[in-house]
TORKOL-4160 file (C-alpha; in steps of 0.2 Angstrom, whole numbers, padded with zeros to 4 digits, m for minus):
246
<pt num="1" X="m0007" Y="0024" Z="0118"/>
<pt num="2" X="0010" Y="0034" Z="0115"/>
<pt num="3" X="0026" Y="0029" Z="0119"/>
<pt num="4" X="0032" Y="0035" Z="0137"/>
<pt num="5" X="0050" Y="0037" Z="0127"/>
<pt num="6" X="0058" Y="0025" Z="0138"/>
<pt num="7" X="0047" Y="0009" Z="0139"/>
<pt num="8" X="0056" Y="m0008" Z="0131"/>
<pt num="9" X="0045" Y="m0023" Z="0128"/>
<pt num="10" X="0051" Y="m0038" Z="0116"/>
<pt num="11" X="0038" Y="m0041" Z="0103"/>
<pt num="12" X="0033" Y="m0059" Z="0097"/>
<pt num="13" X="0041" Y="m0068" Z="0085"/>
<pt num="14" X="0030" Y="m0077" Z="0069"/>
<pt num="15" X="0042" Y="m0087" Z="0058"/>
<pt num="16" X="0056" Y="m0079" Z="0061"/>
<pt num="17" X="0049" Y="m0060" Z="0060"/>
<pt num="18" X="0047" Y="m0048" Z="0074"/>
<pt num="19" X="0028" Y="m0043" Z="0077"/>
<pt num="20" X="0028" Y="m0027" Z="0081"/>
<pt num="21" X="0012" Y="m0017" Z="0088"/>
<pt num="22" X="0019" Y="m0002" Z="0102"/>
<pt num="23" X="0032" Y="0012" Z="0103"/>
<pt num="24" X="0039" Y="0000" Z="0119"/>
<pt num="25" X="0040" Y="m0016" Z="0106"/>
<pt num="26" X="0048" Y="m0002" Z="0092"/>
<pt num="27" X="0060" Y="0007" Z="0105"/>
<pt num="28" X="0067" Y="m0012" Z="0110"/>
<pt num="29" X="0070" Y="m0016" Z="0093"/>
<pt num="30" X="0081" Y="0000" Z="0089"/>
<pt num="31" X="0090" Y="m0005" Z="0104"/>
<pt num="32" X="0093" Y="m0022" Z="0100"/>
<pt num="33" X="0100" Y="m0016" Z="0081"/>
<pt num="34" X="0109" Y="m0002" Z="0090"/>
<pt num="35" X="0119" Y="m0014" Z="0102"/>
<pt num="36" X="0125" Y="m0025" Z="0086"/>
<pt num="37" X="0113" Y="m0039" Z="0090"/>
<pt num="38" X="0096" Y="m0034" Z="0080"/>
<pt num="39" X="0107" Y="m0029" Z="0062"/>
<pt num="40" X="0098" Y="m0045" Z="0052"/>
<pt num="41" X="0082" Y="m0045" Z="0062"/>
<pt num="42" X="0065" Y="m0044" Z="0051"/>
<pt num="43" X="0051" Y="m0034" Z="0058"/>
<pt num="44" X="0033" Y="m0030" Z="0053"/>
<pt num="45" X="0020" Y="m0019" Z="0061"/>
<pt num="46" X="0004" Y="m0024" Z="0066"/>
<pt num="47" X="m0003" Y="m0009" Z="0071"/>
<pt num="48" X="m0001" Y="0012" Z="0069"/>
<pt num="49" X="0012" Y="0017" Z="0083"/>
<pt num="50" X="0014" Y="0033" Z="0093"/>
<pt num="51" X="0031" Y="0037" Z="0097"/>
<pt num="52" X="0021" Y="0051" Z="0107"/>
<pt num="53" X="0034" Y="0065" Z="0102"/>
<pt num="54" X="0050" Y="0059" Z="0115"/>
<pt num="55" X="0067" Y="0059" Z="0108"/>
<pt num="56" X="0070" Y="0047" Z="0096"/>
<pt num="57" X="0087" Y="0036" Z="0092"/>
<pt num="58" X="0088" Y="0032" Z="0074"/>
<pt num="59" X="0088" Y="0013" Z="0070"/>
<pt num="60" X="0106" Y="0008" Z="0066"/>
<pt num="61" X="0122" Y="0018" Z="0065"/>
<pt num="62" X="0141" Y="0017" Z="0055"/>
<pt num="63" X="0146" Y="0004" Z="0068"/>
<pt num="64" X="0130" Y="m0007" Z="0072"/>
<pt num="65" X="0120" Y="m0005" Z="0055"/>
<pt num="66" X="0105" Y="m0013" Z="0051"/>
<pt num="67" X="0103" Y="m0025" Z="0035"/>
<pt num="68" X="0087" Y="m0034" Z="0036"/>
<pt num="69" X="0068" Y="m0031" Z="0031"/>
<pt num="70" X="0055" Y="m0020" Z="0040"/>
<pt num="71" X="0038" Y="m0022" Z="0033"/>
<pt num="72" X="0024" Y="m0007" Z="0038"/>
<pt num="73" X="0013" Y="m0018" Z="0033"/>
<pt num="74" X="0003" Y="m0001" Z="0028"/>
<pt num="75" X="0004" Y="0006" Z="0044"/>
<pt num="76" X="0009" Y="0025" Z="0051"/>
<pt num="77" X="0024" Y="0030" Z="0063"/>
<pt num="78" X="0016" Y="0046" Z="0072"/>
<pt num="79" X="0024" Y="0058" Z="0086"/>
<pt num="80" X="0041" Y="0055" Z="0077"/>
<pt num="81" X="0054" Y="0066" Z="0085"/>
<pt num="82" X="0073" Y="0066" Z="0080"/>
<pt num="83" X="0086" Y="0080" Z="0085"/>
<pt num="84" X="0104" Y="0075" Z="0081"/>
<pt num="85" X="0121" Y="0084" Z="0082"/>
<pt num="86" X="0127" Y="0072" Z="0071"/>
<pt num="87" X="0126" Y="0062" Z="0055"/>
<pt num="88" X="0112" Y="0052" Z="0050"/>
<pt num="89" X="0097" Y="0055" Z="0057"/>
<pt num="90" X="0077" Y="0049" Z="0052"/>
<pt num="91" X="0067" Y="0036" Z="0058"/>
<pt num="92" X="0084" Y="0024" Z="0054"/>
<pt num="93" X="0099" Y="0031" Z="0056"/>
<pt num="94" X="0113" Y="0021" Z="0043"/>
<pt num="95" X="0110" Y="0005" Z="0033"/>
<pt num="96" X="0119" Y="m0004" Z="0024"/>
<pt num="97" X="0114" Y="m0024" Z="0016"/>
<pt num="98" X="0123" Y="m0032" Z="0003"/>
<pt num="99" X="0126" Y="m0037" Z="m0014"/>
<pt num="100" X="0118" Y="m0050" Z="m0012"/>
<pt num="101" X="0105" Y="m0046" Z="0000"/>
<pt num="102" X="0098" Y="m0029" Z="0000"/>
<pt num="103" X="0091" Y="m0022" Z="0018"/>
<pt num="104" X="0073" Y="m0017" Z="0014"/>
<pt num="105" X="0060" Y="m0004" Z="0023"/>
<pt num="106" X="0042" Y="m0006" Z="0013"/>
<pt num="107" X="0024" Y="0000" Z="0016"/>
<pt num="108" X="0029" Y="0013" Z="0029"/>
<pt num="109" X="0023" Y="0030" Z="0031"/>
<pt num="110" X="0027" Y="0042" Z="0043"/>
<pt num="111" X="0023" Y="0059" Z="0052"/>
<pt num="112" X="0032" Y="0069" Z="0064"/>
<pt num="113" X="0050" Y="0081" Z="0064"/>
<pt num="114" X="0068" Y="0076" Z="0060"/>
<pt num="115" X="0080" Y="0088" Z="0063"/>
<pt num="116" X="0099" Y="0087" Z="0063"/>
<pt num="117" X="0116" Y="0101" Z="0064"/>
<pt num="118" X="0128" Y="0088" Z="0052"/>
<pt num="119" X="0119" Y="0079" Z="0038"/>
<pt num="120" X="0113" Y="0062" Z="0031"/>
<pt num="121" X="0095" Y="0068" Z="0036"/>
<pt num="122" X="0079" Y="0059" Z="0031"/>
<pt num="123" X="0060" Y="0055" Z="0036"/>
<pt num="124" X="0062" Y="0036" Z="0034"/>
<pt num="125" X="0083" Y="0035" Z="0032"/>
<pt num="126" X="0098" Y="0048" Z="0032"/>
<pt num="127" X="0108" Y="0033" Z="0024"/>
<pt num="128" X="0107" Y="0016" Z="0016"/>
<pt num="129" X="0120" Y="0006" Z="0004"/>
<pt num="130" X="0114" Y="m0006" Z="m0005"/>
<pt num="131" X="0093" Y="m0006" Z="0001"/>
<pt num="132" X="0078" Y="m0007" Z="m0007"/>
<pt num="133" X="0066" Y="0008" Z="m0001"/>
<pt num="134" X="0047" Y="0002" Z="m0009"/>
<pt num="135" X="0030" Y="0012" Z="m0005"/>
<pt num="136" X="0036" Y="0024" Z="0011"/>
<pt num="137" X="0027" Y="0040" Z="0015"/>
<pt num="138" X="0033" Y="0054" Z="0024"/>
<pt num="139" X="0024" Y="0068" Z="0030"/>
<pt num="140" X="0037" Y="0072" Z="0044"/>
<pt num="141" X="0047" Y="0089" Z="0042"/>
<pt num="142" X="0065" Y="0088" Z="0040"/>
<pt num="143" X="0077" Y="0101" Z="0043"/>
<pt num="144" X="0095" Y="0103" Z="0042"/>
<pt num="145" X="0100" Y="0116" Z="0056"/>
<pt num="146" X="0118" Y="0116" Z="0049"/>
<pt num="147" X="0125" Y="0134" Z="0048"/>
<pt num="148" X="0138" Y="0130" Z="0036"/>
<pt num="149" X="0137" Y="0120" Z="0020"/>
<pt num="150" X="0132" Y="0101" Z="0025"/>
<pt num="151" X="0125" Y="0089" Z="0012"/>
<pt num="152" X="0113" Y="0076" Z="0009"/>
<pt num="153" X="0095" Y="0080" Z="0015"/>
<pt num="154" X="0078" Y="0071" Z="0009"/>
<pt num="155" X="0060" Y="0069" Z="0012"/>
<pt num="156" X="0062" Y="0047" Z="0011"/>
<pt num="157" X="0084" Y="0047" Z="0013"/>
<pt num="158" X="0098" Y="0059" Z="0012"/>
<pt num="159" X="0108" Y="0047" Z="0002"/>
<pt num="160" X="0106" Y="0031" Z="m0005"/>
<pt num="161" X="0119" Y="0021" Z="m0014"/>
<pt num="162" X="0119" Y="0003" Z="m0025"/>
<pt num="163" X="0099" Y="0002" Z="m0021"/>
<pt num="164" X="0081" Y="0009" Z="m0025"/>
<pt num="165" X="0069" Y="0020" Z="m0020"/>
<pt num="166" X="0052" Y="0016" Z="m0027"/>
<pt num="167" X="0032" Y="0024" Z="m0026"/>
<pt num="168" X="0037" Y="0034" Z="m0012"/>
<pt num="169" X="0032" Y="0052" Z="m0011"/>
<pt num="170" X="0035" Y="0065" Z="0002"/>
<pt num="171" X="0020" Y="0080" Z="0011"/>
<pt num="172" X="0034" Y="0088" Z="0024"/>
<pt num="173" X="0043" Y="0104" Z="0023"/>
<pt num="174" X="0062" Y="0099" Z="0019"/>
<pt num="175" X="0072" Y="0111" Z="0022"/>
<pt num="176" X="0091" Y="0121" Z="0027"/>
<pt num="177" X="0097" Y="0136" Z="0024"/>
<pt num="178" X="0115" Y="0130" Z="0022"/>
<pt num="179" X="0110" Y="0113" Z="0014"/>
<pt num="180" X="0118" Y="0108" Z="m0001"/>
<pt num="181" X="0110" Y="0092" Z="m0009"/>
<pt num="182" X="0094" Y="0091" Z="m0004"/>
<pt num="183" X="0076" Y="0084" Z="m0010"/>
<pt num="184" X="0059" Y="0082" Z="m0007"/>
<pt num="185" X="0064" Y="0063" Z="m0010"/>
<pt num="186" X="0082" Y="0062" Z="m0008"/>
<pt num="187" X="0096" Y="0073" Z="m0007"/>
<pt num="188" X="0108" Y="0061" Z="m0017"/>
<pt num="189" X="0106" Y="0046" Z="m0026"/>
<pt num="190" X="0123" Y="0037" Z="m0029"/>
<pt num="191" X="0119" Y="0023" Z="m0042"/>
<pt num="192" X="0102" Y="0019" Z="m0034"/>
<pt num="193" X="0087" Y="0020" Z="m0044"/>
<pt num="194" X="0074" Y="0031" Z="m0039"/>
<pt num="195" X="0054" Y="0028" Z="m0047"/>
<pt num="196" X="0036" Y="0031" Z="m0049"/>
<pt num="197" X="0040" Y="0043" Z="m0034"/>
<pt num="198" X="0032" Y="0062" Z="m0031"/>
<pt num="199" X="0036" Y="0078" Z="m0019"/>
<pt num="200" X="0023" Y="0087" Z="m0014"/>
<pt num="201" X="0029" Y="0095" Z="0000"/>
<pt num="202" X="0040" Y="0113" Z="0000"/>
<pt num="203" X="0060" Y="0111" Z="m0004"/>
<pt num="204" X="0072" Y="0123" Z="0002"/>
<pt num="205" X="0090" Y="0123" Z="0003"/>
<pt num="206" X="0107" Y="0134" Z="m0003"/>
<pt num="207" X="0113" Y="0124" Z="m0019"/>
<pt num="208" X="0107" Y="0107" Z="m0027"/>
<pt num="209" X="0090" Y="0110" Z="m0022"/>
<pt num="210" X="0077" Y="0098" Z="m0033"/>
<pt num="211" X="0060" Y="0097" Z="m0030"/>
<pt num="212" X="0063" Y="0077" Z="m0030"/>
<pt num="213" X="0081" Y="0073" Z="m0030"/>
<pt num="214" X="0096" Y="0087" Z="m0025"/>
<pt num="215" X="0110" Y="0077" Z="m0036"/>
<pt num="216" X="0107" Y="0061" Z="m0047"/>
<pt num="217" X="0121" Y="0051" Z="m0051"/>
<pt num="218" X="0111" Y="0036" Z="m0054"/>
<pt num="219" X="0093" Y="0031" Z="m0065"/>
<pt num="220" X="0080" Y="0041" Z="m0061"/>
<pt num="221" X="0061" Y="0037" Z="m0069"/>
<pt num="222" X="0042" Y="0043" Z="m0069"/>
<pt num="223" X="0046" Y="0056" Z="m0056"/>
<pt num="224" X="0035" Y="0072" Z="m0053"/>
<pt num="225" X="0036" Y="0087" Z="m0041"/>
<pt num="226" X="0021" Y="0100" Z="m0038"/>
<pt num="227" X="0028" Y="0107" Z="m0022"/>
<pt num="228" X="0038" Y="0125" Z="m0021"/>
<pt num="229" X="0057" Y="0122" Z="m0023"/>
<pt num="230" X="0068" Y="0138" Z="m0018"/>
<pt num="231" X="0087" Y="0140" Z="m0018"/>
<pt num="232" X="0101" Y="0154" Z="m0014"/>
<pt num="233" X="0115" Y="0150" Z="m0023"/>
<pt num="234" X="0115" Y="0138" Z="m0037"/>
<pt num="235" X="0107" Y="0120" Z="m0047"/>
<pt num="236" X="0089" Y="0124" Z="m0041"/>
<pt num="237" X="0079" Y="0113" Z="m0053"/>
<pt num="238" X="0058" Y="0109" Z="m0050"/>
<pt num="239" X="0064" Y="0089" Z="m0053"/>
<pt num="240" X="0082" Y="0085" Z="m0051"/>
<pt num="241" X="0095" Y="0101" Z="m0047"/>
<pt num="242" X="0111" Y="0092" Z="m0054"/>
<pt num="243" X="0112" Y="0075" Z="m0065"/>
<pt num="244" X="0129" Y="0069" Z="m0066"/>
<pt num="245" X="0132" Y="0055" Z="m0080"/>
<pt num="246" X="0146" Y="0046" Z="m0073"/>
C-alpha cells in the first residue's frame, strides 16, 4: 500500500534498531531525525516501501543532521518525489557522522524523481561528511532546475567529504543545464573514496560533467561509465571531468 504522504506510524524496535516496513513507519522516522531527536537512531527495512509519489522531506538537514546506520536490507524506496527550493535535497537531505563513527546508508536502492533550484542534489543523499555509502541503487531522475551555475549534482550524493562510496551504480537521468559538478555517481568527492561503482544512466550538465564523478579531489577506484555524458561549457570527461591532486 503507498503512502498517503501524511500518515506517521512508529516502527518496532529490535535490539536497539528501528524496524521499518511502511511509508507511515519511514515518514515518522524523517520526522523524528528532522526535529533533532532521531540523528543516532539506527534503522533497517523489512519490506519494499511506496512513498506513493507525495512530496517528500529529505532525512536530516544542516541544523538536525543524521549520523547513524540505515540498513535497506536489500530492499526498494519507490514513488520517491523531492522538489526543493533549497539545498540538499535526495532521499536524505545533509549528514554528517564522525571521525570516529561514520553515519552509514547500505543495501538501498531507489526509484522515483529528485528535483531541486539550489544544489547538493542526489537519489540516495545531496550531502554526507564523514559517511560510508556501501551497495545503493538509484534509478530515480535527478535534476537541477537552477538557471544559474549551482554545483554538486549526483546520481547516489551530490557531495561527499571524509567517507566512501562503494558498489553503487546509478540508471536515472542526472541532469541541469546550469549545473556545474555533477555525476552519474557524484558531483564531488572531497577526500572520500568512491569504488567498484558504475553510471549507466544519461549525464548532463554545463561544466564538470563526468559520466561517474563531476570533480575528484579524493581516491577513486574500479569505476566505469556506459551511459551518454554531454556538457556545454568545459571538463566534460566519460569517467571523471576534473581530478584535482590536492
Amino acid at each position: 500500500t503507498a503512502w498517503d504522504g501524511e500518515s506517521m506510524d512508529e516502527p518496532v524496535q529490535k535490539d536497539g534498531v528501528y524496524q521499518i516496513s511502511t511509508g507511515e513507519e519511514l515518514a515518522w522516522f524523517a520526522a523524528q531525525v528532522n526535529n533533532g531527536t532521531g540523528k543516532n537512531y539506527d534503522a533497517v527495512l523489512t519490506d519494499d516501501i511506496n512513498l506513493g509519489e507525495n512530496l517528500w522531506q529529505p532525512i536530516g538537514t544542516t541544523s538536525c543532521n543524521y549520523a547513524g546506520t540505515f540498513d535497506g536490507a536489500e530492499h526498494k524506496i519507490t514513488g520517491l518525489k523531492v522538489e526543493k527550493d533549497s539545498n540538499y535535497a535526495g532521499l536524505f537531505g545533509y549528514i554528517k557522522g564522525t571521525s570516529s563513527k561514520h553515519a552509514v546508508i547500505e543495501n538501498l536502492t531507489i526509484e522515483g524523481d529528485v528535483s531541486s533550484s539550489y544544489g547538493f542534489v542526489g537519489g540516495i543523499l545531496g550531502y554526507g561528511d564523514y559517511v560510508d555509502i556501501v551497495n545503493c541503487h538509484n534509478y530515480a531522475n535527478v535534476t537541477l532546475t537552477a538557471t544559474a551555475y549551482k554545483y554538486y549534482v549526483g546520481g547516489i550524493v551530490g557531495e561527499v567529504e571524509d567517507g566512501s562510496v562503494e558498489n553503487c551504480s546509478n540508471y536515472g537521468t542526472i541532469s541541469g543545464s546550469q549545473a556545474e559538478k555533477i555525476g552519474g555517481i557524484t558531483g564531488y568527492n572531497y577526500y572520500a573514496v568512491v569504488s567498484s561503482c558504475y553510471n549507466a544512466g544519461e549525464v548532463s550538465g554545463k561544466q564538470n560533467v563526468g559520466g561517474v564523478i563531476g570533480h575528484a579531489n579524493g581516491k577513486v577506484s574500479d569505476i566505469y561509465n556506459t551511459g551518454t555524458v554531454t556538457g556545454t561549457s568545459g571538463n566534460v570527461g566519460g569517467l571523471v571531468a576534473y581530478a584535482a591532486a590536492d
